[in-house]
N, C-alpha and C positions, 0 to 999 in steps of 0.2 A: 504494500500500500504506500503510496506517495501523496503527498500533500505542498502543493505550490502556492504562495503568496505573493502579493506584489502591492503597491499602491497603483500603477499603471498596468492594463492588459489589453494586446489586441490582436485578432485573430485574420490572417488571409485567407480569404476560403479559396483561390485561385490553386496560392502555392500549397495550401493545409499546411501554415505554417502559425506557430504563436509567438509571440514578442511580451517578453516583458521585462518593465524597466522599474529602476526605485526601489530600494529595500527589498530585494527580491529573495525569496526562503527555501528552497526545497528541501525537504524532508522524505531521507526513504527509510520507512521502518525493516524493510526487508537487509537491507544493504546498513542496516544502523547507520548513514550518512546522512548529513547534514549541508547546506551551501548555499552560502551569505554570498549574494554577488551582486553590482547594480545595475548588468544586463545581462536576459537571458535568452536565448531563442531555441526553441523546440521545432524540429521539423517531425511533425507526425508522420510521413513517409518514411526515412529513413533512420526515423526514433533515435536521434543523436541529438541530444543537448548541448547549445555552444554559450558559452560564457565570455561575458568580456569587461574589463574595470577590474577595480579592486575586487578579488573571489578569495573568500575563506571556503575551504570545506574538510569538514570534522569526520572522523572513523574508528572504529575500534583500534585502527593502524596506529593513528598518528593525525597531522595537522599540518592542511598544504597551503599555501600562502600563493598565488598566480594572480597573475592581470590579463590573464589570453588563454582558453584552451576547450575542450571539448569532451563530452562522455558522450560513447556509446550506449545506450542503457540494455541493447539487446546481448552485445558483448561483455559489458561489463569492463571498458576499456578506456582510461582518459588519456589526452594528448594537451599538455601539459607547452603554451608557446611565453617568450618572453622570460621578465625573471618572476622565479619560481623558487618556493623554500619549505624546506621540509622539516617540520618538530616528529621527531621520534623518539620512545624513550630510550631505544636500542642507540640512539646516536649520541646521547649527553655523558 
């Protein structure tokens, strides 16, 4: 189950793509993740979520700090652009 918020939402029906901007929250209980980002675009076609701005996103793993990148949600596979940082407990 996933849970997305936003102050700004809005939907293309052309591209079946969604935009949202402003405090933006994803929540996936399945994936225990979390991601604090202030833009986010969902392409419901190819169910890849693209991030861009300042992005926190929290995991059981650890805690990724990016300003550019992307999650497959089908894969399960992010693509991490720009700078990028990483808290882990394994690393301190």
């Amino acid at each position: 189950e996933k849970t997305l918020t936003s102050e700004t939402g809005t939907y293309d029906t052309n591209a079946k793509i969604f935009y949202f901007k402003n405090k933006v929250e994803l929540i996936s209980k399945q994936n225990q993740q979390k991601i604090n980002t202030d833009n986010l675009t969902y392409n419901s076609i190819s169910k890849i979520v693209y991030f861009k701005g300042k992005t926190k996103i929290e995991s059981k793993d650890g805690i990724v700090y990016t300003n550019e990148g992307d999650f497959n949600t089908q894969t399960q596979v992010s693509n991490f652009r720009g700078r990028t940082k990483l808290e882990d407990e394994d690393y301190y």
